[in-house]
C-alpha positions in Angstrom: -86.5 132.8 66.1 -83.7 135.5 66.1 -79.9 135.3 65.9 -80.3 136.2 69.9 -81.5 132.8 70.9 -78.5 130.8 68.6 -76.1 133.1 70.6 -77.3 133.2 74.2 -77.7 129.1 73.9 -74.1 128.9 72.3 -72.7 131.3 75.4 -74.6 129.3 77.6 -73.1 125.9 76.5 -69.8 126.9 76.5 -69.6 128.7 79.5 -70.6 125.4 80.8 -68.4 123.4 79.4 -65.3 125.2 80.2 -66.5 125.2 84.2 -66.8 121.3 83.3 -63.4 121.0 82.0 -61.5 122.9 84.1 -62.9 120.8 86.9 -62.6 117.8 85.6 -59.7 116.4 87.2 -61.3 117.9 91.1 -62.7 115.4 93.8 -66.3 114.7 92.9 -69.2 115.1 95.3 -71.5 112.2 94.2 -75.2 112.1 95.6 -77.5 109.2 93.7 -81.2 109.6 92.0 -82.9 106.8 92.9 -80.4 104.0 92.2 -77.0 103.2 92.5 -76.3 103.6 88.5 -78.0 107.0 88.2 -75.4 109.5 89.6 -75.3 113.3 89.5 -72.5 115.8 91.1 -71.8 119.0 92.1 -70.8 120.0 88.6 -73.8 119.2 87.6 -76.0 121.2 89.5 -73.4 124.7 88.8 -73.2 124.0 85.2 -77.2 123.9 85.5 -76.7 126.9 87.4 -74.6 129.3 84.7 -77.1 128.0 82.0 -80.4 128.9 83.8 -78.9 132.3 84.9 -78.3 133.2 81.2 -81.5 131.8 79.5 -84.1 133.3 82.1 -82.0 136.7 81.8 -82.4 137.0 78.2 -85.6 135.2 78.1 -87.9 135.8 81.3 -91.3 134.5 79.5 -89.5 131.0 78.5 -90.2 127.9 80.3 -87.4 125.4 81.2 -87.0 121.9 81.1 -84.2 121.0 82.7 -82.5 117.6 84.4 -81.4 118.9 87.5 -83.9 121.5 88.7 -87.3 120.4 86.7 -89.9 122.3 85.1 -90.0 126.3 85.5 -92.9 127.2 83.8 -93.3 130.6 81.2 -96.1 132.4 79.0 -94.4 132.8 75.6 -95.1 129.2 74.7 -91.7 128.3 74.2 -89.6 126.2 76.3 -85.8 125.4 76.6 -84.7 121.9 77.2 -81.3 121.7 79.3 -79.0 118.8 80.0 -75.6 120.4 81.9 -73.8 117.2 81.7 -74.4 114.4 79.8 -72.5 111.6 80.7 -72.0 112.7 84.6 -71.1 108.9 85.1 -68.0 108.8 82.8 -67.3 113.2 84.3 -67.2 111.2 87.9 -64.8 108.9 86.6 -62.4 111.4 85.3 -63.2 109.8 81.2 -63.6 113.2 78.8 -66.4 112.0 77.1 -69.9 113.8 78.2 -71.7 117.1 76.7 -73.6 119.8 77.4 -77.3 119.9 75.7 -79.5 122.9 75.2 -82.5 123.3 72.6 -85.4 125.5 72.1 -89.0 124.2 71.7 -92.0 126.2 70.1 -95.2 124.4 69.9 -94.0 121.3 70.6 -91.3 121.5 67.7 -87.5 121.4 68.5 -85.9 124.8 66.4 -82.5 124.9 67.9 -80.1 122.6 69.1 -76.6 123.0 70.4 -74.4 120.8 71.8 -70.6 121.0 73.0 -68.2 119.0 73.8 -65.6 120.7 76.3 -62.8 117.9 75.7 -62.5 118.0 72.2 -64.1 121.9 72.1 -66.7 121.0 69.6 -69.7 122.6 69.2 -72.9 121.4 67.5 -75.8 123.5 66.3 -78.9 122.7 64.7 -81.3 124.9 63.8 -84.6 124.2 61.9 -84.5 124.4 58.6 -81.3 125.9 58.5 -78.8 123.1 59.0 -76.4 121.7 61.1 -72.7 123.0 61.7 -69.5 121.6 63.5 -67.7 124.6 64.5 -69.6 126.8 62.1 -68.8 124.4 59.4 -71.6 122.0 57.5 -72.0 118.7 58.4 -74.0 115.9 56.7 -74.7 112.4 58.1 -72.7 109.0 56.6 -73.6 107.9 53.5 -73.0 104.2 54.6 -75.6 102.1 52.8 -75.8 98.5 55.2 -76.1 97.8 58.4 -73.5 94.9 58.1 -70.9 98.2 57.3 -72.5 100.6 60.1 -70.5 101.8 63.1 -73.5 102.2 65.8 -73.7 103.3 69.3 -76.0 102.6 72.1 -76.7 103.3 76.0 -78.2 101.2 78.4 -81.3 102.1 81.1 -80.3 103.4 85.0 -82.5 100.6 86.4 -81.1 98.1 84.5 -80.3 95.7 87.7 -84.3 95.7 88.4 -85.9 95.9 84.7 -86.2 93.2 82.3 -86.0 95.6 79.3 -82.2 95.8 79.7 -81.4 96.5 76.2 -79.1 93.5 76.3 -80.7 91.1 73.9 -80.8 94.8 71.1 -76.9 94.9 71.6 -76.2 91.3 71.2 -77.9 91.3 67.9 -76.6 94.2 66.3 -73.3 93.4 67.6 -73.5 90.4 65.1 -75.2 92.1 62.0 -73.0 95.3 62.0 -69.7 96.6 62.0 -69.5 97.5 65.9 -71.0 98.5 68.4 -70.0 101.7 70.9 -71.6 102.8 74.1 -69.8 106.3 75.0 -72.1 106.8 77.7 -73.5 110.5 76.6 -76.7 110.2 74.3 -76.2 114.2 73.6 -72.6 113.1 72.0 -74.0 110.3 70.5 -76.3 111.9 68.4 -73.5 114.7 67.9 -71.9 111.5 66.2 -74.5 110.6 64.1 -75.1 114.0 62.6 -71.5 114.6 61.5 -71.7 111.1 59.8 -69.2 109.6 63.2 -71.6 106.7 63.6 -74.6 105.4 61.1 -77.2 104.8 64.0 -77.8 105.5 67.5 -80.9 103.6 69.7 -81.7 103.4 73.0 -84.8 102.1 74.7 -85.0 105.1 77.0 -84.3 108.9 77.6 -84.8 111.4 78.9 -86.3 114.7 77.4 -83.2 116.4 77.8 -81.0 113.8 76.2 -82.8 114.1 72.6 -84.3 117.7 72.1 -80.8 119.4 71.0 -79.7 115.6 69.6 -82.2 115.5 67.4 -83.1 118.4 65.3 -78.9 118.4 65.0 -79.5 114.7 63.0 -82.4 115.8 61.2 -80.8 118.9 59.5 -77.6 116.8 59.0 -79.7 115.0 57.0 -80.8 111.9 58.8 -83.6 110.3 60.6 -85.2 110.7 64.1 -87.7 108.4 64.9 -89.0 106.5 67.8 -87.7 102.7 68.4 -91.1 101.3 67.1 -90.8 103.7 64.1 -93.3 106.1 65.3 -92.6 109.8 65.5 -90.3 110.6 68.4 -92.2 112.3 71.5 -89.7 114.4 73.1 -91.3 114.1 76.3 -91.1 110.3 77.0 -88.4 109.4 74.4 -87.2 105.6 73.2 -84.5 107.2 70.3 -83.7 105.2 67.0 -81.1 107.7 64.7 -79.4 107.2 62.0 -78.1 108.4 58.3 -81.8 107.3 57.2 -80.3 104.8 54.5 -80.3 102.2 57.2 -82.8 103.0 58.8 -85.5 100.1 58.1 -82.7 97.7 58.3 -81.9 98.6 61.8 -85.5 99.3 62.8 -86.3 95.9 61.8 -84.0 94.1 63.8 -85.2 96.3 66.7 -88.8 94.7 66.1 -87.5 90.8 65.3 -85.6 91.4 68.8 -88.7 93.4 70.5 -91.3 90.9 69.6 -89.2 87.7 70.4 
């Protein structure tokens, strides 16, 4: 990978983001995919729009994963995953907390993630084997040793009126074996958190590709640990998401079982 991918996805992102904030405060345009809980907007679909304009001009062979528009396929064997806005549920509500999501996959392997968040103008970029920054500054993950001291966050599934694996009984017991509990509402922000050492541990029982690609190769080379909720390796193209500093990691991944198996 050259310098020229790191920059065009960094461009990309914030060019994004600033369309996002600047709109923020605007009358939304809500459609619904599927169900009443899964929204998506009009910002959506143009921040989509001023990403996928600058990857496929600098990268023509490239395939693209991304939420709004789907799969356009390439021949280089490489593929960008895109989320324009992650967290269109709290954008549509006028809260600044959501992200834009872009990462670059090559043969199967995530090896650059960025992440930014327009509100608080932070941007988050992993590469492989190289590190993770905050605004071009190192990050690490917490050192926090327990899960009775770790701050952890959490989302919940769109269908969660119609499925019975809500998530619900997870949060009640972590909410009494650690410090808190969050749900921000953008996994792409979550993870964000966990690789600058914000929150311990992040899980959720289900993503989508888009939500963990950039996320996690940014916790990884912060220092922590990806894996699935079962403990298996995470399969970025039907994610369930446990991450964390990696110290608690076992703790928390056993609770997730003793809850799961109940």
């Amino acid at each position: 990978m050259s310098p020229l991918e790191r920059r065009v996805a960094v461009e990309a992102a914030r060019a994004a983001g600033r369309l996002l904030r600047d709109e923020l405060s605007g009358v939304r345009h809500i459609a619904y995919k599927g169900m009443p809980t899964n929204l998506v907007t009009e910002m959506d679909q143009r921040a989509e729009a001023e990403i996928l304009e600058r990857l496929r001009g600098a990268f023509p062979d490239d395939a693209i994963l991304s939420e709004e528009t789907g799969t356009t396929a390439g021949r280089s064997g490489r593929r960008w995953i895109v989320d324009p806005l992650d967290g269109t549920t709290n954008y549509t509500h006028g809260l600044p907390i959501f992200g834009v999501s872009i990462a670059l996959e090559t043969e199967r392997r995530v090896v650059l993630g960025v992440v930014y968040d327009p509100s608080r103008d932070e941007l988050f970029v992993g590469e492989r084997g190289r590190g993770a920054t905050l605004n071009d500054a190192p990050i690490r993950v917490s050192a926090t040793a327990t899960l009775g001291e770790s701050l952890l966050t959490t989302g919940f599934p769109y269908n969660i009126r119609e499925t019975r694996d809500t998530n619900l009984p997870e949060y009640a017991a972590f909410s009494v074996r650690a410090r808190a509990v969050r749900r921000l509402g953008s996994a792409v922000i979550d993870l964000a958190y966990v690789a600058c050492g914000r929150f311990d541990g992040f899980w959720e029982l289900r993503l989508g590709s888009w939500d963990v690609a950039a996320g996690s190769v940014l916790v990884e080379e912060a220092g922590g640990l990806v894996t699935a909720v079962d403990g298996g390796p995470l399969d970025v193209d039907a994610p369930t998401l446990l991450a964390t500093n990696g110290i608690v990691h076992e703790e928390v991944l056993g609770v997730l079982k003793q809850v799961r198996r109940a």
